[in-house]
N, CA, C and O of each residue as an XYZ file, in Angstrom:
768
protein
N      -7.215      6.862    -18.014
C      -7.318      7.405    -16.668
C      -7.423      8.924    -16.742
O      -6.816      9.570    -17.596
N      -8.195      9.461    -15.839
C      -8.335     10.593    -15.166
C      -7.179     11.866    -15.006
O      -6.127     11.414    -15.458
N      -7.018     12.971    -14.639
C      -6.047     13.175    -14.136
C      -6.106     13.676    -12.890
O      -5.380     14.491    -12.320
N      -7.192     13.007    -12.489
C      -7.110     12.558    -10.971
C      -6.003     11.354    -10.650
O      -5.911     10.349    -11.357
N      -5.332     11.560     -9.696
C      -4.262     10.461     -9.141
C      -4.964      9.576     -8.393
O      -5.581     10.246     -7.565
N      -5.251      8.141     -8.212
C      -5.769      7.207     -8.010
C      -5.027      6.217     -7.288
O      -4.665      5.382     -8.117
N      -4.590      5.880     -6.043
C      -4.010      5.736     -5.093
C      -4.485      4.571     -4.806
O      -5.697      4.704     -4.637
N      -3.913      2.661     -4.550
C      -4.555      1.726     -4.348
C      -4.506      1.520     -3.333
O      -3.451      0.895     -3.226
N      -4.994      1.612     -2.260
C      -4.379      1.204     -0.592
C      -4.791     -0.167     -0.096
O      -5.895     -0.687      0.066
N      -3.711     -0.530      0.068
C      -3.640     -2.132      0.696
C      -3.270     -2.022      2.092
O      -2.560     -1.184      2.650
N      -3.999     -3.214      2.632
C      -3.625     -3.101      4.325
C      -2.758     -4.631      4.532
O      -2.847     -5.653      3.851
N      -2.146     -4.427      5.398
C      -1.536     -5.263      5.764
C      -2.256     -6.537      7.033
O      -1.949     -7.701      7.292
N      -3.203     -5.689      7.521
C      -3.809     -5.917      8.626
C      -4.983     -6.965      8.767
O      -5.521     -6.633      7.711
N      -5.634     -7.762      9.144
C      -7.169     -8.318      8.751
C      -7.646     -7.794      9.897
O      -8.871     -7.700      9.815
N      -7.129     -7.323     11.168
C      -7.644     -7.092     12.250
C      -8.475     -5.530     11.884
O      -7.911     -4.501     11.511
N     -10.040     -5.733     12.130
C     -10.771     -4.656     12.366
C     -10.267     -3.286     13.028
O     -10.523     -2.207     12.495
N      -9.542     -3.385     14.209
C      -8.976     -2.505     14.904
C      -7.561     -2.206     15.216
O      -6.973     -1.996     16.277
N      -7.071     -2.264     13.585
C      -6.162     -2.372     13.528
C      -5.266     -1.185     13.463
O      -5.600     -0.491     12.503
N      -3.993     -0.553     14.284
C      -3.929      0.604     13.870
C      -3.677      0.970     12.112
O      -4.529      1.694     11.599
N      -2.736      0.561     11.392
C      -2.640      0.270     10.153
C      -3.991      0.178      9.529
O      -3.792      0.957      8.598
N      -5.372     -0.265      9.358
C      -6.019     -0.495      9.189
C      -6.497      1.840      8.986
O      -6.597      2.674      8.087
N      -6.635      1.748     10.826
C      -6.793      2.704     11.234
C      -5.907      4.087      9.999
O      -6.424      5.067      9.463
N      -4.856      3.715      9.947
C      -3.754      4.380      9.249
C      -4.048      4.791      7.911
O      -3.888      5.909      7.420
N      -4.695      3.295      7.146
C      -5.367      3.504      6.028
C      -6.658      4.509      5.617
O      -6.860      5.398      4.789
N      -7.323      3.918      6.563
C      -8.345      5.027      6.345
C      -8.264      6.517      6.569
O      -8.943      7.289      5.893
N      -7.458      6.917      7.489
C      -7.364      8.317      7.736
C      -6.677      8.911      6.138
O      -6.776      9.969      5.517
N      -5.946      7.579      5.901
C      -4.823      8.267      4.343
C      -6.281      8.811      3.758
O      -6.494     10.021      3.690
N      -7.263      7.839      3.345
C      -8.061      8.167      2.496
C      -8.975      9.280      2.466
O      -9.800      9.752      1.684
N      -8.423      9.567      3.843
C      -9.652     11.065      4.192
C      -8.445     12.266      4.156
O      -8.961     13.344      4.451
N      -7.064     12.385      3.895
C      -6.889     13.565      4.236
C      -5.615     13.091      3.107
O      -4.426     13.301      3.343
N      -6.055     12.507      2.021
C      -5.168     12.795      0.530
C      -5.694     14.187     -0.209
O      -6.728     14.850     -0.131
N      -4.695     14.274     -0.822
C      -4.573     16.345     -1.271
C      -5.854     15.987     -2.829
O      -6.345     14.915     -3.182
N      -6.021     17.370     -3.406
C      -6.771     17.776     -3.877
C      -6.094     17.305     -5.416
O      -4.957     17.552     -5.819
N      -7.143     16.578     -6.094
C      -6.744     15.722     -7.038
C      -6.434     14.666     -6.875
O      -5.861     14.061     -7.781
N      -6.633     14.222     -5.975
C      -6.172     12.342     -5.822
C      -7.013     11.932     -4.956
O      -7.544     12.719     -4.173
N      -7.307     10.432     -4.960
C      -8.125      9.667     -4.055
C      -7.321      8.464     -3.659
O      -6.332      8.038     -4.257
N      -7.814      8.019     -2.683
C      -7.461      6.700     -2.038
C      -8.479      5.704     -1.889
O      -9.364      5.724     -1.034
N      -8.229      4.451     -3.153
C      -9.073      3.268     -3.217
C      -8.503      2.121     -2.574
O      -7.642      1.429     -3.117
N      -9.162      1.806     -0.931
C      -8.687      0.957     -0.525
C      -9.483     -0.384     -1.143
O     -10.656     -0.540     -1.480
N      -8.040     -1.502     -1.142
C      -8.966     -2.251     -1.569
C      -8.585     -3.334     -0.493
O      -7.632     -3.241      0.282
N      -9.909     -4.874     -0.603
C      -9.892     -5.443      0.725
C      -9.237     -6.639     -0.267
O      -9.564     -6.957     -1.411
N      -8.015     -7.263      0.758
C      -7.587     -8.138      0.014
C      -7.602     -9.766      0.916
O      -7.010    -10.784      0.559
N      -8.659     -9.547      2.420
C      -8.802    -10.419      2.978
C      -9.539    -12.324      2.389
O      -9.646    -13.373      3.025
N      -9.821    -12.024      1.206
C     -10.666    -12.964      0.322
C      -9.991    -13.591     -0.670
O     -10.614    -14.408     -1.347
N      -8.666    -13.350     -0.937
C      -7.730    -14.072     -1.859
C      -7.552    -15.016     -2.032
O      -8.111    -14.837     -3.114
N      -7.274    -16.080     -2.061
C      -6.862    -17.606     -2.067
C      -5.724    -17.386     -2.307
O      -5.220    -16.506     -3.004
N      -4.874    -18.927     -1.201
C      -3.970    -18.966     -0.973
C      -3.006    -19.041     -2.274
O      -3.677    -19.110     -3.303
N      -1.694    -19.045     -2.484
C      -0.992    -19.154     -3.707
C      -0.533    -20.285     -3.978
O       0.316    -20.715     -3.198
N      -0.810    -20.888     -4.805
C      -0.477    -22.313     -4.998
C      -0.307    -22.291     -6.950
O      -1.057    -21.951     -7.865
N       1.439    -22.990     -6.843
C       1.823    -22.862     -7.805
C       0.799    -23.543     -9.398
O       0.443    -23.328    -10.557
N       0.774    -24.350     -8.371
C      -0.287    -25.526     -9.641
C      -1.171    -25.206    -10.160
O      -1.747    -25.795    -11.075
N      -1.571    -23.725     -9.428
C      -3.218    -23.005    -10.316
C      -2.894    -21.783    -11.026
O      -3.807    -21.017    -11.332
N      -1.526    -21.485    -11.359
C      -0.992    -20.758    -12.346
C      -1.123    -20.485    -13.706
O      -0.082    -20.696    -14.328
N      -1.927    -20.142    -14.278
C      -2.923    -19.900    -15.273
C      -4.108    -20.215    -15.320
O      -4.595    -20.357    -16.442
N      -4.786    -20.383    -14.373
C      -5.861    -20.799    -14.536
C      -7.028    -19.610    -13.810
O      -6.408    -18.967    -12.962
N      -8.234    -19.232    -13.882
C      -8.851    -17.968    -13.585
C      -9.537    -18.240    -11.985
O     -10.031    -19.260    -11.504
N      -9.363    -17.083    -11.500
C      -9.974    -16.640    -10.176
C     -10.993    -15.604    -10.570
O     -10.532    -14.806    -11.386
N     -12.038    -15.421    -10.285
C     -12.787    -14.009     -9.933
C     -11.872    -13.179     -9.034
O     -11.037    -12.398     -9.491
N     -12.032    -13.345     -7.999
C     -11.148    -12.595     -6.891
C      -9.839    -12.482     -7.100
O      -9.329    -11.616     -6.391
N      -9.308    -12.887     -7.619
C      -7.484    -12.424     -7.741
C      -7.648    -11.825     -9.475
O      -6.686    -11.162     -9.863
N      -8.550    -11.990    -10.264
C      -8.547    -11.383    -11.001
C      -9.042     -9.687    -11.192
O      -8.547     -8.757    -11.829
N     -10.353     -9.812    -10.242
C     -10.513     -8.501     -9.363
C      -9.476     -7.795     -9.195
O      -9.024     -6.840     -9.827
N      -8.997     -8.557     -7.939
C      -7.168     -7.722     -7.384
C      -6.339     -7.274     -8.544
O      -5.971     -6.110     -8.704
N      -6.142     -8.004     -9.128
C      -4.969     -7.795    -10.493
C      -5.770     -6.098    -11.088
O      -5.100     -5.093    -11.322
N      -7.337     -6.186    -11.222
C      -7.117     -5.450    -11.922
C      -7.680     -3.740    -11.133
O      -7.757     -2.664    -11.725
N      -8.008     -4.040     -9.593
C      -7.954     -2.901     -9.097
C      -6.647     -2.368     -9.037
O      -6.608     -1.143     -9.147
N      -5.506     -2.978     -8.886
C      -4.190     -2.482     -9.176
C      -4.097     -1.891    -10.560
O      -3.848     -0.687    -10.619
N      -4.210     -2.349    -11.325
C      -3.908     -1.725    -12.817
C      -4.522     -0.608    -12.714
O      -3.864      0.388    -13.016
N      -6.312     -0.364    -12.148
C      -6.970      0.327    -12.753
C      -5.841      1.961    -11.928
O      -6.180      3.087    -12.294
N      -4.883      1.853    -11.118
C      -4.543      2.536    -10.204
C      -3.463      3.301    -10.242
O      -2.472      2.582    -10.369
N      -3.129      4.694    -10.178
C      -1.665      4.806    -11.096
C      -0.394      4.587     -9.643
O       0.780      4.952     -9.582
N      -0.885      4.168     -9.066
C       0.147      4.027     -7.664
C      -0.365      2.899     -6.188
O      -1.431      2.353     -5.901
N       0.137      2.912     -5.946
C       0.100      1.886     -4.396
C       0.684      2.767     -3.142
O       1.651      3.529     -3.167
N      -0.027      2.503     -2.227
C       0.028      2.866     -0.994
C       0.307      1.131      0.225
O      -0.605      0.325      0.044
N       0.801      0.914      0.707
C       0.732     -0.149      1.620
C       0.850      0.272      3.155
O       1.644      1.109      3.584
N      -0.120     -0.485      3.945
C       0.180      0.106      5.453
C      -0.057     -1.747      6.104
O      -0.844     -2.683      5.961
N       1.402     -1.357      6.965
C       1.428     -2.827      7.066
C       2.243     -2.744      8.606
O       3.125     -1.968      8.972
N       1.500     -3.988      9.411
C       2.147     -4.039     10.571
C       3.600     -5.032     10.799
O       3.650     -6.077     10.150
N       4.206     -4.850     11.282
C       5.423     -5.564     11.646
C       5.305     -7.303     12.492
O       5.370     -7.495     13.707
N       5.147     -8.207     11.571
C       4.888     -9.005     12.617
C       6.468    -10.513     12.215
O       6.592    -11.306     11.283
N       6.940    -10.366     12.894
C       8.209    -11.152     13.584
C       9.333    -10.654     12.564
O       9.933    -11.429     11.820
N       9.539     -9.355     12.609
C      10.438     -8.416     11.794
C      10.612     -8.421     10.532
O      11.506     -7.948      9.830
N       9.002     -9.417     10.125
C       8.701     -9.013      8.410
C       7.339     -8.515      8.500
O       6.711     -8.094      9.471
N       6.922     -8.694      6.921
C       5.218     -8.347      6.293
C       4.452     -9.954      7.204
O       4.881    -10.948      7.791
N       3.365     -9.468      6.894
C       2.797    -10.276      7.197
C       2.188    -11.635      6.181
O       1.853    -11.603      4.997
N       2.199    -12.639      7.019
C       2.083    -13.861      5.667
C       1.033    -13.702      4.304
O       1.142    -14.028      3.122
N       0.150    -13.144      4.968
C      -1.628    -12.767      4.032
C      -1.304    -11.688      3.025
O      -1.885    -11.809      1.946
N      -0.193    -10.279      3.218
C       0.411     -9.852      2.841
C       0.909    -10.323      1.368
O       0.429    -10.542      0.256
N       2.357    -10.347      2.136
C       2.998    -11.533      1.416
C       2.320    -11.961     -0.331
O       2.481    -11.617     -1.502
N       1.232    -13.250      0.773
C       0.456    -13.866     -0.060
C      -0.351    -13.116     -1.401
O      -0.302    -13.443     -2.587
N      -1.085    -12.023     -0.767
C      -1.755    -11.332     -1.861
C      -1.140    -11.001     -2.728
O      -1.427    -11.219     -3.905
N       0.372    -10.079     -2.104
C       1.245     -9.633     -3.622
C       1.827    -10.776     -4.525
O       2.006    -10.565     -5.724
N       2.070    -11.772     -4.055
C       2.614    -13.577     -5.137
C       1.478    -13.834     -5.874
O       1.554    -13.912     -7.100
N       0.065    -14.026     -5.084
C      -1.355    -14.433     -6.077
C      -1.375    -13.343     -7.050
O      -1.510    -13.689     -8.224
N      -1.254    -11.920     -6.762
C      -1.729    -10.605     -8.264
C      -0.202    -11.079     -8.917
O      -0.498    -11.769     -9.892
N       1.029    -11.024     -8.826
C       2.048    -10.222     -9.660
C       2.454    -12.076    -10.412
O       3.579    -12.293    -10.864
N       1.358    -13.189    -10.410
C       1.997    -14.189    -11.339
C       0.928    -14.600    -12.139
O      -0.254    -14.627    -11.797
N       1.389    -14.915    -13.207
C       2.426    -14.510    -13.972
C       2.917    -13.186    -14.140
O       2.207    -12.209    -14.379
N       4.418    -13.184    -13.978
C       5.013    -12.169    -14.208
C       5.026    -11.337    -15.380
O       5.307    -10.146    -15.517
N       4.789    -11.909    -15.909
C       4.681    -11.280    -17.671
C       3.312    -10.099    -17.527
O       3.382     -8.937    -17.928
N       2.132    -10.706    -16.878
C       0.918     -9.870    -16.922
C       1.076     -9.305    -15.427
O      -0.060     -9.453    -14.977
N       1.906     -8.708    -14.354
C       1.971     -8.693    -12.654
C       1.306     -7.284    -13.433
O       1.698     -6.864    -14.522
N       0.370     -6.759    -12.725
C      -0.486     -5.312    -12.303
C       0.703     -4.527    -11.803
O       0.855     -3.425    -12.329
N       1.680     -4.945    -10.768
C       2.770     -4.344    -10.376
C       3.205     -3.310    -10.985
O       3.018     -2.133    -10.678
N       3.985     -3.878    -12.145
C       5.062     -3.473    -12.767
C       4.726     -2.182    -13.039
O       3.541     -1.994    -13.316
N       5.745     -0.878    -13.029
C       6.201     -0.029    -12.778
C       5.413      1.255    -12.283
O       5.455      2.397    -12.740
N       4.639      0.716    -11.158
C       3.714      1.202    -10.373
C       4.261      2.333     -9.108
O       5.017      1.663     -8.406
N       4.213      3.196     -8.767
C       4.803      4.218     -7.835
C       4.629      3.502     -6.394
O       3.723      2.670     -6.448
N       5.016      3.558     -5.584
C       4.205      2.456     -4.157
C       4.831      3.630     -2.641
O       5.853      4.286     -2.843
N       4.241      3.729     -1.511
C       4.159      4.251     -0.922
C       3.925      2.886      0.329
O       3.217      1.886      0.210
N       4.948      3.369      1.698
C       4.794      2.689      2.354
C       4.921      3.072      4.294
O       5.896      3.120      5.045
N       3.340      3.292      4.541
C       3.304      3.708      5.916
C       2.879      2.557      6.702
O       1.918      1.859      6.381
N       3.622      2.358      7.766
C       3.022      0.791      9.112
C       3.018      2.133     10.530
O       3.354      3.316     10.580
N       2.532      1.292     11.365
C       1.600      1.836     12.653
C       2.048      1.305     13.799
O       1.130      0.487     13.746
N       2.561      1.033     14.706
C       2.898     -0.337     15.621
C       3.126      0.780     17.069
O       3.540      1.921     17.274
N       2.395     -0.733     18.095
C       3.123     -0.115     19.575
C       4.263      0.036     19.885
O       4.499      0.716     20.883
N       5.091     -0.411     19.306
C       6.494     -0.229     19.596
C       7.344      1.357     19.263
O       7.069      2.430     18.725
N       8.506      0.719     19.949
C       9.134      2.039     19.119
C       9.744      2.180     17.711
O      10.185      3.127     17.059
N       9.584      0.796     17.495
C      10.084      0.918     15.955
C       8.854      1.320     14.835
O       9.112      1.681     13.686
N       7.922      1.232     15.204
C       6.883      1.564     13.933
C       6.946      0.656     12.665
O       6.488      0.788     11.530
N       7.606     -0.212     13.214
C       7.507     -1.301     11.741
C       8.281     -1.296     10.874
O       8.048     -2.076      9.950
N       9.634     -0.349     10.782
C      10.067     -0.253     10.055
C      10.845     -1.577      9.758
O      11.416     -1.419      8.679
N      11.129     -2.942     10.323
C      11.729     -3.910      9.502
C      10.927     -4.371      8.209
O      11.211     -4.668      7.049
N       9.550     -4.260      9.152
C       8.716     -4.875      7.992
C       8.644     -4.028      6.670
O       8.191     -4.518      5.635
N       9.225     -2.412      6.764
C       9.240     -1.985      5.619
C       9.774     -2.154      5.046
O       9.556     -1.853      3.872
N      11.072     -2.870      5.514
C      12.544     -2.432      4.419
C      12.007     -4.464      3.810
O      11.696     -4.580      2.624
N      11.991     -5.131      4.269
C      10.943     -6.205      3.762
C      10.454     -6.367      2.489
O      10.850     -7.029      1.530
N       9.219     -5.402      2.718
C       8.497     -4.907      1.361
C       9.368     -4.351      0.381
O       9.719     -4.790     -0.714
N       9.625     -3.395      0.934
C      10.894     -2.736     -0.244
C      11.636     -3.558     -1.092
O      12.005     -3.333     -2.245
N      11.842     -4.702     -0.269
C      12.761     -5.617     -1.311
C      11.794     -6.368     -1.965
O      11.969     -6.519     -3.175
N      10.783     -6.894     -1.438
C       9.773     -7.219     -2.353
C       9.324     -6.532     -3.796
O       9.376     -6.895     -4.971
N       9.019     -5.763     -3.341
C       8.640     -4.556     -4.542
C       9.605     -4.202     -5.442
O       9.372     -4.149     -6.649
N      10.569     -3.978     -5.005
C      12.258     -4.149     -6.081
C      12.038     -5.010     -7.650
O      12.109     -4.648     -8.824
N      11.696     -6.510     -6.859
C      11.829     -7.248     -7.729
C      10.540     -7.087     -8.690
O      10.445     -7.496     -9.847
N       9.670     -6.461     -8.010
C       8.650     -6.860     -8.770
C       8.289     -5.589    -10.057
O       7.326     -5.472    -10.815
N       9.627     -4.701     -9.859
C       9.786     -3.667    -10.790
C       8.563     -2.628    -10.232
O       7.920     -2.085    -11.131
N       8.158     -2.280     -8.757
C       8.057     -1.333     -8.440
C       8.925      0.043     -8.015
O      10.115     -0.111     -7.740
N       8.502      1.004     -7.977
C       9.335      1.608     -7.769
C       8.792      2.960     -6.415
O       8.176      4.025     -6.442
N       9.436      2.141     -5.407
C       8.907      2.707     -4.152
C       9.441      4.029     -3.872
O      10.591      4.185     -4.282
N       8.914      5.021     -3.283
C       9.089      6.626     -2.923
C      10.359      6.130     -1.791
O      10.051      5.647     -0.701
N      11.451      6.274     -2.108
C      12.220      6.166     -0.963
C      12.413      6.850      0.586
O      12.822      6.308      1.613
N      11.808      8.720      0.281
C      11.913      9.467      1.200
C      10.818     10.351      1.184
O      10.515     10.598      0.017
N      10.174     10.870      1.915
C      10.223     10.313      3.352
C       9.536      9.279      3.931
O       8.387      8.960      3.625
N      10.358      8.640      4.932
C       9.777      7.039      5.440
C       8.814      7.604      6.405
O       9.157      8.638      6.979
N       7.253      6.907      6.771
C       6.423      6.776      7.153
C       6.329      5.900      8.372
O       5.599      4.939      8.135
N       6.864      5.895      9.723
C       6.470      5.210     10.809
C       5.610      5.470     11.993
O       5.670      6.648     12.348
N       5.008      4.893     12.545
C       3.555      5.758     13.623
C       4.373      4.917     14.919
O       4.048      3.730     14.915
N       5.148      5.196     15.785
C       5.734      4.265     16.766
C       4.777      4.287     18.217
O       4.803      5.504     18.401
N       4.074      3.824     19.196
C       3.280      4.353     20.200
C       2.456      4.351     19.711
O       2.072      5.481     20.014
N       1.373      3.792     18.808
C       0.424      4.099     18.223
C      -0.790      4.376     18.948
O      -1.402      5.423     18.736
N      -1.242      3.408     19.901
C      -1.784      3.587     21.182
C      -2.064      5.086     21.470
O      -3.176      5.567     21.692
N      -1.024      5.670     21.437
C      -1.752      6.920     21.980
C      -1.809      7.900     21.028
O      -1.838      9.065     21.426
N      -1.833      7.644     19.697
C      -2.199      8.798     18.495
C      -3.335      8.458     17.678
O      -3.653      9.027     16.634
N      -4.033      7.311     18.329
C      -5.286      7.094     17.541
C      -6.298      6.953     18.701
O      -5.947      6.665     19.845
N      -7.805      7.216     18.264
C      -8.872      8.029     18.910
C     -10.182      6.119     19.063
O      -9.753      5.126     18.475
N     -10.748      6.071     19.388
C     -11.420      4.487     19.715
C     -11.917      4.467     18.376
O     -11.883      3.449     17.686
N     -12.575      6.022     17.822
C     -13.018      5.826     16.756
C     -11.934      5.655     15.658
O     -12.394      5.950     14.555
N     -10.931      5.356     15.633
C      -9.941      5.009     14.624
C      -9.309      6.346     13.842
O      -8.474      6.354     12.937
N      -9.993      7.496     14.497
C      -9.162      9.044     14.226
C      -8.071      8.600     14.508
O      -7.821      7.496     14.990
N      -6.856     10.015     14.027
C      -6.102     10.142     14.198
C      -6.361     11.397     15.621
O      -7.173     12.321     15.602
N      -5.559     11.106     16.563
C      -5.857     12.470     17.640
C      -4.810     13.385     17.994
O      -4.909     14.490     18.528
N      -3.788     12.757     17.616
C      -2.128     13.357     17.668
C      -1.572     14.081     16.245
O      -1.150     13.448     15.277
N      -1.653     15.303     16.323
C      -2.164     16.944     15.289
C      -0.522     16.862     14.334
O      -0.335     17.006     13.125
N       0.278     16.632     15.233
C       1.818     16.548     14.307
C       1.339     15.301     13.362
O       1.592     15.302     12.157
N       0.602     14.200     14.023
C       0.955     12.870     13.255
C      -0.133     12.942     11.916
O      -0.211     12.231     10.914
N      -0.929     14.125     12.369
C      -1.800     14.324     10.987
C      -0.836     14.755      9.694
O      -0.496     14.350      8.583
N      -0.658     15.735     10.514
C      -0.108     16.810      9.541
C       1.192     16.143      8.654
O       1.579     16.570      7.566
N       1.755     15.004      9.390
C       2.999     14.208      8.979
C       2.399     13.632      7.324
O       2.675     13.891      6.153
N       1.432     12.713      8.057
C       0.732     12.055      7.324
C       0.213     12.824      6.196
O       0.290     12.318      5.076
N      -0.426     14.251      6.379
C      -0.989     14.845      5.053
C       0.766     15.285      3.968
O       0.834     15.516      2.760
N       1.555     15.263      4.675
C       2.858     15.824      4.308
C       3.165     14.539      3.107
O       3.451     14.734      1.926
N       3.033     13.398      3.693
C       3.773     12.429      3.309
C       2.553     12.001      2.075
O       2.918     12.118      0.905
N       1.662     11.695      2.246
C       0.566     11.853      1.089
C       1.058     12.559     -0.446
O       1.371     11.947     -1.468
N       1.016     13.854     -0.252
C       1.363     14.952     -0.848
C       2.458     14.267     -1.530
O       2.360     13.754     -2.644
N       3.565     14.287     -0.761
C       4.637     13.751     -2.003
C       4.481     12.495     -2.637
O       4.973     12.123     -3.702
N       3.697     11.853     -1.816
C       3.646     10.573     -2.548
C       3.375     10.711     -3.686
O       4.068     10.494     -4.680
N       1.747     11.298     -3.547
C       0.862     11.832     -4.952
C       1.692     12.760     -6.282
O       1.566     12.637     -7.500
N       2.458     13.591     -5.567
C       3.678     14.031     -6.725
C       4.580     12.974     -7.267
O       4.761     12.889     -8.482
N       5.218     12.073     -6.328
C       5.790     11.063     -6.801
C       5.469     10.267     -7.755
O       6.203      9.855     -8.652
N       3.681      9.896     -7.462
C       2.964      9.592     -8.356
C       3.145      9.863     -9.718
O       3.925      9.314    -10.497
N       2.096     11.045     -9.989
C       2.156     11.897    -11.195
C       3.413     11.589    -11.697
O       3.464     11.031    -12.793
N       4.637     11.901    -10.984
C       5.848     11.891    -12.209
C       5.599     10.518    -12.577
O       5.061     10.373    -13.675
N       5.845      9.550    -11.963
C       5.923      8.363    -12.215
C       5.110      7.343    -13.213
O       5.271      6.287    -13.826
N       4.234      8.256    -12.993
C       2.923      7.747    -13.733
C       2.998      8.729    -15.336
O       2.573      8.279    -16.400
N       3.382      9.572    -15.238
C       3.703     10.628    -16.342
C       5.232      9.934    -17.195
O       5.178      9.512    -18.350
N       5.892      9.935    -16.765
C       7.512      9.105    -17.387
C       6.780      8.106    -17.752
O       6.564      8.277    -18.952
N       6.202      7.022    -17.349
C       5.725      5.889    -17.765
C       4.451      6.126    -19.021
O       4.327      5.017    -19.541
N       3.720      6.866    -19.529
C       2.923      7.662    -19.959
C       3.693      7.921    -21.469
O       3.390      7.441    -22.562
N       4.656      8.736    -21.163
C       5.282      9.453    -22.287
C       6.276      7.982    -22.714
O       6.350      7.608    -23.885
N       6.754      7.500    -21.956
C       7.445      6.270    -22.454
C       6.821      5.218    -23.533
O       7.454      4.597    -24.387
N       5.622      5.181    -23.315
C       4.895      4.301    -24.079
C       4.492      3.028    -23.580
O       3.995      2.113    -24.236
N       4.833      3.056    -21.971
C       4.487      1.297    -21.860
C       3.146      1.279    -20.942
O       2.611      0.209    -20.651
C-alpha cells in the first residue's frame, strides 16, 4: 500500500436517498489531503448461510478483499429498531467467516449514522461497536459522529447545506485518518 490512507466506506443504507447514503458520499468528497474514501456497494451479497462456509463467491470474495485492500473502515449506518440494519449485519457475517481469513481483523473503523430523529442513531452505533469488538476491530472511540434532524442539513441534491455539520464532518474525518495511520502503522511495524 500507498501512503495514501485508503478509507473503505460502507453504507448501511440500500435506500438511494438515503441520508447516510447521503453522509457517505459527502465523507468521500471532503476527506483531508492524503487519504481517499472507497465506497464500496455491498447491496449484492448473498445472504449468510452457514452451510456455504468454505466454499467460493465472486461477490463476497470481492468484499473480503476490497476490505483488505483498505487500511481502515468507515461505516454510516441508519438506526433501524435500535440496531444496524439486517443487510448490514449480514454483509459483515458473509466477509469476516471464516474467522481465521475475516478482512476485519485489526482494521481502524470509523462510525458516522444520519437519522430524523433526535438521536442520530446512536443505538445503532453502540450495536456495531460491539460487533466490531469481536471481530478484533478496533473502532476510533472519540469523537462520536451523529447527524440528528437530518432533514434539514442535507440539500435534494444530497449536499450537505448545514456549514457547522460540514466542518464537523471534515473534523471527524481528519482524526479518523490519523487514527488510521497510527493504526495501520503499529500494525505495520508489528509484523502482522
Amino acid at each position: 500500500m500507498s501512503d495514501e490512507i485508503i478509507i473503505a466506506g460502507i453504507g448501511g443504507s440500500l435506500r438511494k436517498e438515503s441520508y447516510n447514503a447521503f453522509l457517505l458520499r459527502e465523507s468521500a468528497r471532503l476527506m483531508p489531503e492524503g487519504s481517499a474514501l472507497k465506497i464500496i456497494d455491498i447491496s449484492s451479497l448473498p445472504m449468510f448461510n452457514a452451510d456455504r462456509i468454505g466454499s467460493r463467491s465472486e461477490v463476497v470474495d470481492a468484499f473480503r478483499e476490497s476490505i483488505r485492500s483498505c487500511h481502515g473502515l468507515l461505516f454510516a449506518t441508519p438506526e433501524y429498531n435500535y440496531s444496524i440494519p439486517g443487510f448490514l449485519k449480514n454483509a459483515i457475517d458473509v466477509a469476516s467467516i471464516p474467522s481465521s481469513t475475516s478482512p476485519f481483523r485489526n482494521r481502524a473503523a470509523g462510525i458516522i449514522s444520519a437519522s430524523q430523529g433526535h438521536f442520530g442513531g446512536m443505538r445503532a452505533q453502540y450495536h456495531l461497536r460491539q460487533v466490531l469488538v469481536y471481530l478484533e476491530v478496533i473502532p476510533l472511540a472519540r469523537p462520536e459522529f451523529f447527524v440528528h434532524d437530518a432533514r434539514s442539513k442535507f440539500g435534494s441534491d444530497g449536499m450537505i447545506v448545514d456549514e457547522e455539520l460540514r466542518e464537523r464532518l471534515r473534523k471527524y474525518l481528519d482524526t479518523l485518518v490519523t487514527f488510521t495511520r497510527k493504526v495501520s502503522g503499529d500494525i505495520l511495524e508489528s509484523g502482522q
